[in-house]
C-alpha positions in Angstrom: 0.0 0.0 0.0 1.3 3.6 -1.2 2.1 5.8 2.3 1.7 8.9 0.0 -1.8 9.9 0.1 -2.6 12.8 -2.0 -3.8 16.1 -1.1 -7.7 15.7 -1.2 -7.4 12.4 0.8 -5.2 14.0 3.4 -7.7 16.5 4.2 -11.1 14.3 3.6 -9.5 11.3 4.7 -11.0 9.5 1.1 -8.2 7.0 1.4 -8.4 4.2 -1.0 -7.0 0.5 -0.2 -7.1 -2.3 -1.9 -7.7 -4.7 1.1 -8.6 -3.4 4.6 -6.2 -4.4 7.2 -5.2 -2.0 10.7 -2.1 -1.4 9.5 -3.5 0.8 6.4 -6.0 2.7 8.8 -2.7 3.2 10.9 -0.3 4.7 8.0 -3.0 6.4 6.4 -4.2 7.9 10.0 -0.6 8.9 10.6 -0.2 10.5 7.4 -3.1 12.9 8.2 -2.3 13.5 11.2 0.9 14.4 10.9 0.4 16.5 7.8 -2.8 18.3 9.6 -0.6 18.7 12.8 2.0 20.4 10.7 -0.1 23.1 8.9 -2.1 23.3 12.2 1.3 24.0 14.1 2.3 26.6 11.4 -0.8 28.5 12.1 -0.9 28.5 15.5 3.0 29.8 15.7 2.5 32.8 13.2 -1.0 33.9 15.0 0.9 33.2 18.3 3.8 35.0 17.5 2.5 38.2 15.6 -0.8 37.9 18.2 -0.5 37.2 21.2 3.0 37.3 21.6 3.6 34.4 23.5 6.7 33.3 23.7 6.7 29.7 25.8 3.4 28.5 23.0 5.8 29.2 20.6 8.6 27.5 21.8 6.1 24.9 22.3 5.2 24.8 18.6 8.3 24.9 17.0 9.6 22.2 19.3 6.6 20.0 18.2 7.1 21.1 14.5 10.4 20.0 13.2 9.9 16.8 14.8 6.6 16.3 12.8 8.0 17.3 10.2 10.7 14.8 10.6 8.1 12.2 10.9 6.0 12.9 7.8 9.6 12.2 6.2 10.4 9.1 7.3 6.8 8.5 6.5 6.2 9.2 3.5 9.7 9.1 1.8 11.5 6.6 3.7 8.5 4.3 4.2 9.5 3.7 8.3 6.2 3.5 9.8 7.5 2.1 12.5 9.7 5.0 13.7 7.4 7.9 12.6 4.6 6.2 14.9 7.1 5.9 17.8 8.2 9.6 17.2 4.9 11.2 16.6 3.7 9.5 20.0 6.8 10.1 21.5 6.1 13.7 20.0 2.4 14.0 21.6 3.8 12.6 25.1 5.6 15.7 25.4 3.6 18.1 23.6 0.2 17.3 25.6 2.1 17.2 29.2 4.0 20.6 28.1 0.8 22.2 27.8 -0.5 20.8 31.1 2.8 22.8 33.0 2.9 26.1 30.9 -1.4 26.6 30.8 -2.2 25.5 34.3 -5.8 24.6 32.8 -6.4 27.9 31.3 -8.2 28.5 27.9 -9.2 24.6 28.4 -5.9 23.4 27.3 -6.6 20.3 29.8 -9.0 18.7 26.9 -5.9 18.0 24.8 -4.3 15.6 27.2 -7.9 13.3 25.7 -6.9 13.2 22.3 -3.3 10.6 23.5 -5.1 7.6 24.4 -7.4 7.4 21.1 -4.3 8.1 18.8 -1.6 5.7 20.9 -3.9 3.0 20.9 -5.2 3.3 16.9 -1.3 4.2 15.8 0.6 1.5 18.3 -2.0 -0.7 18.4 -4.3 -1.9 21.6 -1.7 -3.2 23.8 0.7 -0.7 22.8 -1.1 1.9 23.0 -3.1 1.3 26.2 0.7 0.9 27.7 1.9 4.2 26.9 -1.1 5.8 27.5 -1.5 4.7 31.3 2.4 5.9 31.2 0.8 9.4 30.2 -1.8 9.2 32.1 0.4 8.6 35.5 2.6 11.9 34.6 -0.9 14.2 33.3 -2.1 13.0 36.8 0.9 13.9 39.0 1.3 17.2 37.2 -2.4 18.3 37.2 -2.6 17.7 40.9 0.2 20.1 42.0 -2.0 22.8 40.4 -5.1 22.1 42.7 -6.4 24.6 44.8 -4.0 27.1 42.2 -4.3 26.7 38.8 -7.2 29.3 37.3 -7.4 31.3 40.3 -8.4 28.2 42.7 -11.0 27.2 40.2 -9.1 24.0 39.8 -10.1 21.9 43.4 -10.0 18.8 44.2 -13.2 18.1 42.9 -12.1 19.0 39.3 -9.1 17.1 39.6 -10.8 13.9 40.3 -13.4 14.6 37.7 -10.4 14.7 35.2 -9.1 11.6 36.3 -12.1 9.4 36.4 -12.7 10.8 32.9 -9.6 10.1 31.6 -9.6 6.2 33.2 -13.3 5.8 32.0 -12.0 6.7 28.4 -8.5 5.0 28.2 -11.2 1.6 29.0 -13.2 2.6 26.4 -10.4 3.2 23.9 -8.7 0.2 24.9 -12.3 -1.8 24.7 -13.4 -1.1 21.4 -9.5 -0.7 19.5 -9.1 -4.3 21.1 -12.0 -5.9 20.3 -11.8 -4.4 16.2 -8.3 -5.9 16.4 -9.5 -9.2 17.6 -12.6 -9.0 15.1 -10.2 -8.4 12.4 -8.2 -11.2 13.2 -10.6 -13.6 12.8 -12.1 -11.9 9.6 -8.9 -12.0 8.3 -8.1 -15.6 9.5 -11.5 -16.6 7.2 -10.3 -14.5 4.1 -7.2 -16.4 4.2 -9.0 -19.5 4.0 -11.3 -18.6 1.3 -8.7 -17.2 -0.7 -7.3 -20.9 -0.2 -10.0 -22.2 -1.2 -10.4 -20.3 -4.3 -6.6 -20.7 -5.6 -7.6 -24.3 -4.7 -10.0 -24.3 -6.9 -8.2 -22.5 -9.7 -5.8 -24.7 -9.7 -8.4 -27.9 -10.0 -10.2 -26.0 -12.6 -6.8 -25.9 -14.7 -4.8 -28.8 -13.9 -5.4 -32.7 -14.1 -5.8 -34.2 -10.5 -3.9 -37.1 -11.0 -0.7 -35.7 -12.7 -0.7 -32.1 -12.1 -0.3 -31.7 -15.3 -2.5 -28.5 -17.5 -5.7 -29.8 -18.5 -7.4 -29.6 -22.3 -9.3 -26.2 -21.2 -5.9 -24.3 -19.7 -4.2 -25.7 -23.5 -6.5 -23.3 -25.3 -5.3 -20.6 -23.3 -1.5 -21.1 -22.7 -1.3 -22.0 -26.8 -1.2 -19.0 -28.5 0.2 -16.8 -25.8 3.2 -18.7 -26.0 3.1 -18.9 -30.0 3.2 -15.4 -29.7 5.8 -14.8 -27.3 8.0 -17.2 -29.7 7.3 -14.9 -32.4 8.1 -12.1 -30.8 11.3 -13.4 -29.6 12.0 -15.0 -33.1 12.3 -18.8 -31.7 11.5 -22.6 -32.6 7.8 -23.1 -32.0 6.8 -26.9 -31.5 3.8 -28.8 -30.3 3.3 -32.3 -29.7 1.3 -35.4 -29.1 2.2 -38.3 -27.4 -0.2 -41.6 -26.7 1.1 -44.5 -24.8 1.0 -47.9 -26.9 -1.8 -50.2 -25.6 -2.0 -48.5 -22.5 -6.0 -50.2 -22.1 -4.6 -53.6 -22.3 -2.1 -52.7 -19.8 -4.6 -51.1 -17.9 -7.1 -54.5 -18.7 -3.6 -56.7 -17.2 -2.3 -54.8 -13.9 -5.1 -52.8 -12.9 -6.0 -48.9 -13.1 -4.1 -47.9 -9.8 -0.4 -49.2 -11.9 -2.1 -47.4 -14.8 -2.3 -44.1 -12.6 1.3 -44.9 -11.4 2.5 -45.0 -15.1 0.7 -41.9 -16.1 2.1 -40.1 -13.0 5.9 -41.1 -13.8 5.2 -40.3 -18.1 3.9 -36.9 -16.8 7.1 -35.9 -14.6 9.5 -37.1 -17.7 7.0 -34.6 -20.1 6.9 -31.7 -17.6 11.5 -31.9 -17.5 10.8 -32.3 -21.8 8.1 -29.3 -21.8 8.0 -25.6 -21.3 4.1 -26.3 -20.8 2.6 -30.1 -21.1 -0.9 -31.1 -20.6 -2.6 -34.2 -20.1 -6.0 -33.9 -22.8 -7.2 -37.2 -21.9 -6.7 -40.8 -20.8 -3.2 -42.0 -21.8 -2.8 -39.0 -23.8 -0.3 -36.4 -23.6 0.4 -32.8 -25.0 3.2 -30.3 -24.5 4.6 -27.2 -26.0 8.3 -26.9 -27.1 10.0 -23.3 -27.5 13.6 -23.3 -28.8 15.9 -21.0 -30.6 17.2 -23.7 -32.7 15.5 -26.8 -34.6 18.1 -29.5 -33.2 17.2 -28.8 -29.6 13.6 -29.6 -30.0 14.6 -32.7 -32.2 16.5 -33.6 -29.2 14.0 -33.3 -26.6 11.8 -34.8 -28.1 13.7 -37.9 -29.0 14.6 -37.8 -25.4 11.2 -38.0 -23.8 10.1 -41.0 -26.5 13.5 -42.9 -25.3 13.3 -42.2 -21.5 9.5 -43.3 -21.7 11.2 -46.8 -22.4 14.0 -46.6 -20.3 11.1 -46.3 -16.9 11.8 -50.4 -18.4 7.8 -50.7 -16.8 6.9 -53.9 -17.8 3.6 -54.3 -20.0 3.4 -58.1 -21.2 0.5 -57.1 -23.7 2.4 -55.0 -25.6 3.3 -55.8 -28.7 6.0 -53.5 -30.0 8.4 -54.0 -26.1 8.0 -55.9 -23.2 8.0 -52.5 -21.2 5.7 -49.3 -21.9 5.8 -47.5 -25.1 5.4 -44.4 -26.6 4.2 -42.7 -29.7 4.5 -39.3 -30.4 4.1 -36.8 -33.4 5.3 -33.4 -33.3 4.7 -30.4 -35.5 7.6 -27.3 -35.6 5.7 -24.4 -37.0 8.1 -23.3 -40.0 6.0 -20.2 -40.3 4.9 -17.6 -37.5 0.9 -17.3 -38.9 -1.2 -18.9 -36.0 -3.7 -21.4 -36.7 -4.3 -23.6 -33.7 -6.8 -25.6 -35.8 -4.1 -26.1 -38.2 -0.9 -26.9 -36.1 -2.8 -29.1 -33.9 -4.0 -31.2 -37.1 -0.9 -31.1 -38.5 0.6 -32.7 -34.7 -2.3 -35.2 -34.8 -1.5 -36.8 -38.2 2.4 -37.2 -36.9 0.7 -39.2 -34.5 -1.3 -41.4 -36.5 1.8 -42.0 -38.8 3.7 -42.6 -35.8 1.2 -45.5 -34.8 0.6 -46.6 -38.4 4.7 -47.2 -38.7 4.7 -49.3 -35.5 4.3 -47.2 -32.6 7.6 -46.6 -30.0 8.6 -43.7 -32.7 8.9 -40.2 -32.9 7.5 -38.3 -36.3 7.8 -34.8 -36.9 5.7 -32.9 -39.5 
């Protein structure tokens, strides 16, 4: 996710994510606040300086300014969230409990010191946050009492302090209450998505791929085929396409049972896949796969390969005529020219087949 909002979302907070998760409310949260903070900081130090003339608020804002500033940096063009949440907080701590000392209450300055726990706890996270903030809390507490009885002319008493602390407490549980429970709610959203997106690259693949070999099925051939024509024509390369059946695979089927027939199609489509920059399994005991090259000899070679290593497996299959093991046939077709017809090369692939068969099966022909 980009940690560079733009302008408009800054200020209407119209933030757009592709997937919701706490970490993007918290970056994109940060980066408002810390861009509002700034130009609110600016404001505030011109009106205080030219206006009121008050030196310490000043001091105040320019001491929480260039560290903000600092912040939306390593926000925004470093990408370190972590450290610009630390230091913003770290930022507020001081800012919030500055304003307790130099105000004494006046011109309700106390209400800022209720902003910390909401923005600890939604930047840092529950725990985190609900940490620092009792950390605050313990030193806004310590400081606020030493003013009772003085602070806005004896107007803050002991009944105002206490007021201000069971506020505060009732809050930071509140806070803490519903930041934890969103956190837990997304966790076990989240943990469901996780599953379902499982589930649905589960079924992706199924929907794609033969169960049994792994292999690409006849419906992902359709759509692999001409991309990678394509790509061989664009980068000027030996296009090839093949067929391969295995000889009298039902009688073998017929003699040792469909579970060694599963075995033998299982070991034929690991040997095609090492032969293959794509193979398929269309149906049965029959095999495709997709051969790119940048010269003719290489496919020639792999293709031989794959027919001899077939044999080599020495898989015994008494009912086989042409070997006492299992066989191979395959027909190949190199396209010559780059002008796609799948209709065409596939036809062309399928009669190298049936003249492999016709001259005896255990052969390779190429057309």
């Amino acid at each position: 996710m980009s940690t560079q909002p733009k302008f408009k979302e800054l200020i209407f907070a119209s933030f757009n994510v592709e997937s919701y998760s706490p970490d993007n409310t918290r970056v994109l949260m940060l980066n408002a606040f810390l861009f509002i903070t700034l130009v609110t900081d600016g404001v505030l130090f011109v009106f205080n300086l030219a206006w009121s003339q008050n030196c310490d608020l000043c001091m105040i804002q320019l001491g929480i300014g260039f560290p903000v500033f600092y912040a939306l940096i390593l926000l925004r063009k470093k990408k370190n969230y972590k450290k610009a949440s630390y230091l913003s907080t770290f930022i507020l701590f001081l800012s919030y409990l500055a304003l307790i000392v130099l105000l004494k209450g006046e011109h309700f300055s106390m209400i800022w010191s209720y902003f910390f726990a909401p923005f600890s706890m939604i930047i840092l996270g529950a725990k985190r946050g609900l940490f620092i903030s009792i950390v605050f809390l313990f030193f806004a507490l310590s400081l606020s009492y030493t003013g009772v009885g003085i602070w806005m002319q004896g107007l803050w008493d002991l009944a105002s302090y206490i007021r201000f602390a069971i506020s505060h407490i009732v809050m930071l549980y509140i806070i803490y209450a519903i930041t934890n429970s969103n956190e837990k709610a997304y966790e076990k959203i989240e943990a469901l998505r996780q599953r379902e997106l499982a589930q649905l690259k589960l079924f992706e693949k199924l929907s794609i791929t033969d169960p049994l070999t792994s292999l690409y099925n006849r419906r992902s051939l359709k759509e692999i085929f001409p991309k990678e024509f394509y790509s061989a024509q664009r980068e000027k390369k030996y296009f090839a396409y093949l067929l391969l059946d295995l000889d009298y695979f039902k009688h073998y089927n017929d003699t040792y049972g469909h579970k060694k027939g599963d075995d033998v199609l299982i070991e034929v489509a690991a040997l095609l896949k090492q032969s293959c920059r794509y193979a398929f399994r269309i149906g049965g005991d029959e095999f495709a796969g997709i051969l790119v090259a940048d010269n003719l000899q290489k496919i020639k070679k792999h293709v031989n390969n794959l027919q001899r290593q077939i044999y080599d497996l020495k898989i015994e299959h008494q009912q086989n005529p042409v070997a006492p093991y299992v066989t191979g046939s395959i027909g190949a077709h190199i396209v010559q020219t780059y002008k796609y017809d799948f209709n065409e090369i596939y036809n062309n692939t399928d009669k190298a087949l049936y003249k492999a068969k016709a001259e005896g099966r255990n052969k390779v022909v190429f057309l």
